[in-house]
C-alpha positions as CSV (number, residue, x, y, z in Angstrom):
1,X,0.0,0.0,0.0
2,X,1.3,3.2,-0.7
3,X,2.0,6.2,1.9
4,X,-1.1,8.9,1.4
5,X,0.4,11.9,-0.3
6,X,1.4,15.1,2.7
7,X,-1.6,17.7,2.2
8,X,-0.5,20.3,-0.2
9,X,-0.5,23.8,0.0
10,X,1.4,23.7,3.6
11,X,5.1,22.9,3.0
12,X,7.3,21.1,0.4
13,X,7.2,17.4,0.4
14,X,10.2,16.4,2.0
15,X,10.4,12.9,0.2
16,X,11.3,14.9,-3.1
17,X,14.7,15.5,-1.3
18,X,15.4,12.6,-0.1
19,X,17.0,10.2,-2.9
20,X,15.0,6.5,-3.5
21,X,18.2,4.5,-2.2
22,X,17.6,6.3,1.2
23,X,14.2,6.7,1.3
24,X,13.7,3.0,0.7
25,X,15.9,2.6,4.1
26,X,13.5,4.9,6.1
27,X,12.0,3.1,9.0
28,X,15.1,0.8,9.5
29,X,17.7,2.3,11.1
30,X,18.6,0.5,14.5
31,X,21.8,1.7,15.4
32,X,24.7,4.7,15.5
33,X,27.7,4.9,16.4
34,X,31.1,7.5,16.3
35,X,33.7,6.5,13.7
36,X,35.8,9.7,14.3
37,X,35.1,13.1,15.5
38,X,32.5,14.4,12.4
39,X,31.5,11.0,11.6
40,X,28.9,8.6,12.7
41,X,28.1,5.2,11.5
42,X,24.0,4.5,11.1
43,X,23.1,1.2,11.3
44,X,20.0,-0.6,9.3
45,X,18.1,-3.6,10.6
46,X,19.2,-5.8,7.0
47,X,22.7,-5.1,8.2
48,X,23.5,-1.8,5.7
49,X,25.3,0.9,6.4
50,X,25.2,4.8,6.1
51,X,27.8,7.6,6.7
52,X,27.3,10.9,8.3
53,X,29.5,13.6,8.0
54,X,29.1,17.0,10.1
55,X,31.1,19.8,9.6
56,X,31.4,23.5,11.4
57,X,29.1,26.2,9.5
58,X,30.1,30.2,10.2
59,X,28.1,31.5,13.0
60,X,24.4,31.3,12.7
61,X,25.0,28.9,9.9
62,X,24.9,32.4,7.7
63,X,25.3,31.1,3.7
64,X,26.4,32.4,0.4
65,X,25.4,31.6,-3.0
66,X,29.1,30.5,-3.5
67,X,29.1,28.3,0.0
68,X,25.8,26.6,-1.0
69,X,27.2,25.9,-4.2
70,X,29.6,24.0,-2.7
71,X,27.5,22.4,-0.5
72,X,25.9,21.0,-3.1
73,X,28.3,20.3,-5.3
74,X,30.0,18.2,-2.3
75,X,26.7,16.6,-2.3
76,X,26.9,15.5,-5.7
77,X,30.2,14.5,-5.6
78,X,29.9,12.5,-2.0
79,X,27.1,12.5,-0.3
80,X,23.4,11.1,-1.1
81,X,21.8,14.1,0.3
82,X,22.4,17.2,3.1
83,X,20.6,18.7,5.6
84,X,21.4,21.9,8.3
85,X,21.3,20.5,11.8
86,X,19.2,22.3,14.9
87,X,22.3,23.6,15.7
88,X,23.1,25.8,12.5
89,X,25.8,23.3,11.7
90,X,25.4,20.7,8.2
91,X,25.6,17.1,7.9
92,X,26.3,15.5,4.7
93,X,23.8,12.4,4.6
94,X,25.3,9.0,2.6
95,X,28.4,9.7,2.4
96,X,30.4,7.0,-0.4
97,X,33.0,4.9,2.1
98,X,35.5,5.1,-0.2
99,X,35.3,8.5,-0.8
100,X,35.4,9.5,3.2
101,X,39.0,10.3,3.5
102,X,39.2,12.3,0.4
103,X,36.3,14.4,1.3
104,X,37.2,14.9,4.8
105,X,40.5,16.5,3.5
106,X,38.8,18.6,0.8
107,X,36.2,19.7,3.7
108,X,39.4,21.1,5.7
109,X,41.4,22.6,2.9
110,X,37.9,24.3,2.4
111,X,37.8,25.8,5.7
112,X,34.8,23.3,6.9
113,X,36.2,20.6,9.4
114,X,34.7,17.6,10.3
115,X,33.9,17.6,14.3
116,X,31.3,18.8,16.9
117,X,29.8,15.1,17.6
118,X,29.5,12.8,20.8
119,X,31.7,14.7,23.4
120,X,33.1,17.3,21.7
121,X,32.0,21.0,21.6
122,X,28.7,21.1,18.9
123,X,28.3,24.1,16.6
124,X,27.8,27.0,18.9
125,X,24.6,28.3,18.3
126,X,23.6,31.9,18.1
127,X,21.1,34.6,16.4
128,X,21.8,36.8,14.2
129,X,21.9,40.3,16.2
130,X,22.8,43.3,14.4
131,X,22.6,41.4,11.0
132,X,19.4,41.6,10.6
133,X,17.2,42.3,13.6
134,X,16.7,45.2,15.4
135,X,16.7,44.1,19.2
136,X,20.2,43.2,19.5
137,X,22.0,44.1,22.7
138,X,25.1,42.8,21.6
139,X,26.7,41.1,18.5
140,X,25.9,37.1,18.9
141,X,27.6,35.8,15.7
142,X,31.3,37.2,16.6
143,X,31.2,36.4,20.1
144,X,30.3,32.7,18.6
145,X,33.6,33.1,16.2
146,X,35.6,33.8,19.2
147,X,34.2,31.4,21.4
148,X,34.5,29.0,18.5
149,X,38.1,30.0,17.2
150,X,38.9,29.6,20.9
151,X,37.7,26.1,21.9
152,X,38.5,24.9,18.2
153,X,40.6,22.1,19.4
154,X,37.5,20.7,21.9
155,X,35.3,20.8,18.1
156,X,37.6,18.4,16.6
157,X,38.4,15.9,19.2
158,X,36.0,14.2,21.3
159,X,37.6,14.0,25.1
160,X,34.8,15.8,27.1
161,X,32.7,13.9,29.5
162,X,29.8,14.4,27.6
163,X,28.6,16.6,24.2
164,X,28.8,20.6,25.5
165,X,26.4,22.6,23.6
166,X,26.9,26.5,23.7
167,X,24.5,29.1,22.8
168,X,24.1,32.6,22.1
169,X,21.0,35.0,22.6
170,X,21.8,38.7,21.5
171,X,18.5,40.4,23.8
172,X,16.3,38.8,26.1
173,X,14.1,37.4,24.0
174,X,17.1,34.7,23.4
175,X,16.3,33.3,20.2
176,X,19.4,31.9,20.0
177,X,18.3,29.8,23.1
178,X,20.7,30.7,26.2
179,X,18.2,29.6,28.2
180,X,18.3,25.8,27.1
181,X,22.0,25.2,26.8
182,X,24.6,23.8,28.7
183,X,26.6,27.1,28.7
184,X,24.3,29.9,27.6
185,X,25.1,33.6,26.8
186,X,22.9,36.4,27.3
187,X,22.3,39.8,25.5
188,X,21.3,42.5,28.1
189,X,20.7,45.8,28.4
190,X,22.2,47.8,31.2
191,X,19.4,50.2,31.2
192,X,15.6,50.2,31.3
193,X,13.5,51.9,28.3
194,X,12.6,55.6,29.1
195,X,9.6,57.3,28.3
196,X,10.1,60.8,27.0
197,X,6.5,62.1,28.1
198,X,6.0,64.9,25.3
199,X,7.1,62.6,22.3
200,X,4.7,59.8,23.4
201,X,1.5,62.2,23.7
202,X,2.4,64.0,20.2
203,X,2.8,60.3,18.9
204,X,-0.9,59.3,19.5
205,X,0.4,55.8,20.3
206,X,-2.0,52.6,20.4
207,X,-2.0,52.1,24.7
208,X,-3.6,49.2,24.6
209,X,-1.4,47.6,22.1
210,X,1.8,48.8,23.8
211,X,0.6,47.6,27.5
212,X,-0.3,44.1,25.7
213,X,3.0,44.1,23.9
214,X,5.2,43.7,27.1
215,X,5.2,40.1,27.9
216,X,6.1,40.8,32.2
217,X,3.2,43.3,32.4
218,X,6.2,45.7,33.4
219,X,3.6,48.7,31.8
220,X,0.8,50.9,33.1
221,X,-1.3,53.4,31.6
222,X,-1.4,56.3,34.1
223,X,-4.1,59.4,33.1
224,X,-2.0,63.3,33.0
225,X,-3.5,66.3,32.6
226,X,-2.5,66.2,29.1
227,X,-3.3,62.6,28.2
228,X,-2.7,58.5,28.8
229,X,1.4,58.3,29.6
230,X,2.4,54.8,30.4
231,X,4.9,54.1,33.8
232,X,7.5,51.2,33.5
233,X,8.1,49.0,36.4
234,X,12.1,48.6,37.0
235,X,11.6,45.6,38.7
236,X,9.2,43.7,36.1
237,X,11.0,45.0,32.7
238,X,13.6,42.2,31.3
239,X,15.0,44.7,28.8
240,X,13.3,42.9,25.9
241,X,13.1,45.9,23.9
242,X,9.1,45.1,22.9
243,X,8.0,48.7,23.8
244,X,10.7,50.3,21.7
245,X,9.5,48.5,18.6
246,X,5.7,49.5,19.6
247,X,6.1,53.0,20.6
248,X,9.7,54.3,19.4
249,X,8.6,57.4,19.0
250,X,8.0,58.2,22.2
251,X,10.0,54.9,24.3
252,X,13.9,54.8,23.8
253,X,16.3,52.9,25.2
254,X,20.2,53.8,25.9
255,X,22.3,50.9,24.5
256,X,24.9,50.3,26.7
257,X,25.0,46.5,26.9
258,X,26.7,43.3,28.6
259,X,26.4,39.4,28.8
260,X,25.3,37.4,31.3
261,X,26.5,33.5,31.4
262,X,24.1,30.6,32.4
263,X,24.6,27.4,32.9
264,X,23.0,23.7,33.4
265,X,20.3,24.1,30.7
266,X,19.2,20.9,28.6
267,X,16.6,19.8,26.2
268,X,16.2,17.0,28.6
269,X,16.6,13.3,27.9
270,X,16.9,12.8,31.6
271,X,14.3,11.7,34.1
272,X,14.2,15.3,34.9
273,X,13.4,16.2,31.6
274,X,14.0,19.3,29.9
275,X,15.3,22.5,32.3
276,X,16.3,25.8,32.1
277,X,19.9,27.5,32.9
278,X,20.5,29.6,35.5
279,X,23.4,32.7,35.1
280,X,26.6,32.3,37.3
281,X,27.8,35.4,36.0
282,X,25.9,37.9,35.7
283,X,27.4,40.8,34.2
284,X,30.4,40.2,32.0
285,X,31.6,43.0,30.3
286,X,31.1,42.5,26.0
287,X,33.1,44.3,24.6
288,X,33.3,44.0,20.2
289,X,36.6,42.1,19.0
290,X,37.4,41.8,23.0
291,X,35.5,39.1,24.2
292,X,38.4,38.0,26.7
293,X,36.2,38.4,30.0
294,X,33.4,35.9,28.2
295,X,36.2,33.7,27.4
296,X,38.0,33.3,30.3
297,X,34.8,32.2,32.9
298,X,33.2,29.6,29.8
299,X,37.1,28.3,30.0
300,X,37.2,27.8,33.8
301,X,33.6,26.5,33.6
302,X,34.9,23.9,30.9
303,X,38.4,23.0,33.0
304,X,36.4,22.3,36.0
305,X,34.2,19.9,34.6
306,X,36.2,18.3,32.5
307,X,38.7,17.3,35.4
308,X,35.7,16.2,38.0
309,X,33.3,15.0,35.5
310,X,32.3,11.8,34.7
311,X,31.9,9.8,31.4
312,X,28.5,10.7,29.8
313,X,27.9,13.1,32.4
314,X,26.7,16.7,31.1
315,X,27.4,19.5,32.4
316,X,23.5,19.7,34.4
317,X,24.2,17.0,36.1
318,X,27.9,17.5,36.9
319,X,26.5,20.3,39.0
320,X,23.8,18.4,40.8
321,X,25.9,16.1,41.8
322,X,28.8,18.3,43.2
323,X,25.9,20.9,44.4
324,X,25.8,24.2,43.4
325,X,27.8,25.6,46.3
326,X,30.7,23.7,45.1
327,X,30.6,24.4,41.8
328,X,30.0,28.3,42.3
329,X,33.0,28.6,44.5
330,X,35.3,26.7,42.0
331,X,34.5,28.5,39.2
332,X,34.4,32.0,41.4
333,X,30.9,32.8,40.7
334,X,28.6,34.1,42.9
335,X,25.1,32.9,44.0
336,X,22.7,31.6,41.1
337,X,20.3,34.0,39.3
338,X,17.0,32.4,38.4
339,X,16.3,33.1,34.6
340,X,12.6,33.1,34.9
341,X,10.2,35.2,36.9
342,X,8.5,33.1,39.5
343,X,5.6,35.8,39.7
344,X,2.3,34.6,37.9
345,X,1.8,35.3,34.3
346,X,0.4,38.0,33.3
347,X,-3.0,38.0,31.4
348,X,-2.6,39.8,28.7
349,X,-1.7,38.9,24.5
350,X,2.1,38.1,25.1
351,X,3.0,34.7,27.6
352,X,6.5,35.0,26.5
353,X,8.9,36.4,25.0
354,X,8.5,35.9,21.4
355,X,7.6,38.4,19.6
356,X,4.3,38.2,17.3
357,X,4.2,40.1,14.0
């Protein structure tokens, strides 16, 4: 019996990238294992076997016509198919066996090694901050180089107790999800938005929209003599920059930034299941093509675990087993920040931090 065709109209049939000799194969896999670092081995229940290569994209996984002509002429040349990871990285899918050695050589005198599997260092993720989006508080994609170019050594090789995932948010709305990695890194703001009172009354601004907008209810209408102003509470406002983008011509914001660092997040494959990081460094000083300060605590975070932690262990539960007291005084950090407001949500449009165009 033939598979019913996907409903059409919603997205492109992903079968018509997938070539017959693996598509045939779909279903069967039982098994994978680590060749080298950058390749893994997928096993099939009839006993066949399939190559995977992975190689390191440039931050954000950011692509040019002439890099995705490569990619696909690589593809043609040694792979079945391709595909870019969750992590912004690419893995060549099928890869020929006795074409693996030639192509890993050709992928490094390209300037894309093989690595970032089992436990090594994955692709650091980020977002793409000033490149195109307009909430940036600091520059994601070359603190990812650095952090990258840095730790290169830990993407090739796999001698960590377990995978380390890194990941880079630009603002607080961390789409480049800071909040869920092992070692996260955090876009703020130093300041809170001001309201300049005689812009926002000559602006005419939607209230309603703007008090809806913010997703910590950190705004209130208040009535003047002259019209509806809005007050922003200090303590509920995360810096997300939402009321900017709603009202900018009468809500600014100064744009003096730092980092904050976080640690212990995971999607969760644990009987804990999936939890969020918590910053052990709270202010970190960001400063463009100087990112020494960032460096420097992620490297005594990644010393210490690596000498105390156990095979297969990630870096979450390294810490609940040595207890966070422990761990904060080796690493010199102070006592834990919680990333998420324990106050009740607010009841309004927003529940998060998302934005929603």
């Amino acid at each position: 019996m033939s598979a019913p065709d996907l409903p059409a109209g919603i997205m492109p049939d992903y079968r018509r990238e997938i070539p017959a000799e693996l598509l045939a194969r779909q279903g069967s896999w039982v098994w994978h294992e680590m060749v080298q670092p950058g390749v893994l081995r997928h096993l099939a229940a009839d006993g066949s076997e399939l190559l995977t290569v992975r190689i390191l994209l440039p931050p954000n996984g950011l692509l040019s016509a002439s890099t995705l002509r490569d990619l696909a002429r690589w593809i043609r040349e040694y792979a079945l198919t391709g595909r870019r990871t969750s992590r912004q990285g690419f893995e060549f899918v099928g890869v020929r066996p006795e074409k693996l050695e030639k192509f890993l050589a050709e992928l490094q005198a390209a300037g894309f090694p093989a690595g970032g599997t089992g436990k090594s260092l994955h692709q650091i993720k980020c977002c793409t901050s000033f490149i195109h989006c307009q909430n940036a508080a600091v520059d994601a994609p070359s603190i990812a180089q650095a952090i990258t170019d840095y730790f290169y050594r830990d993407f090739l090789q796999q001698e960590l107790p377990a995978p380390l995932k890194i990941s880079i948010g630009g603002c607080p709305n961390q789409c480049g999800g800071g909040v869920e990695a092992d070692i996260g890194i955090l876009g703020l703001y130093e300041s809170v938005p001001e309201v300049d009172e005689a812009r926002f009354l000559a602006a005419n601004i939607d209230i309603g929209l703007l008090v809806s907008w913010c997703p910590t209810g950190a705004i209130r209408p208040r009535q003047t003599e002259k019209g509806t102003m809005v007050t922003i509470d200090v303590d509920r406002c995360v810096r997300c920059t939402s009321c900017v983008q709603v009202a900018p011509e009468g809500i600014s914001l100064k744009k003096k930034s730092y980092v904050a660092i976080a640690v212990g997040g995971h999607g969760g494959n644990s009987c804990k299941g999936p939890e969020m990081a918590a910053i052990v460094f709270p202010r970190v000083p960001a400063r463009p093509l100087d990112y020494s300060a960032i460096i420097d605590r992620i490297e005594v975070i990644i010393n210490y675990w690596s000498r105390a932690g156990k095979p297969g262990e990630r870096l979450a539960g390294f810490i609940e087993r040595t207890g966070w007291s422990v761990f904060l005084e080796t690493i010199g950090a102070g006592p834990v920040e919680e990333l998420v407001d324990k106050r009740p949500p607010q009841t309004n449009i927003r529940h998060d931090l998302h934005f929603r165009y």
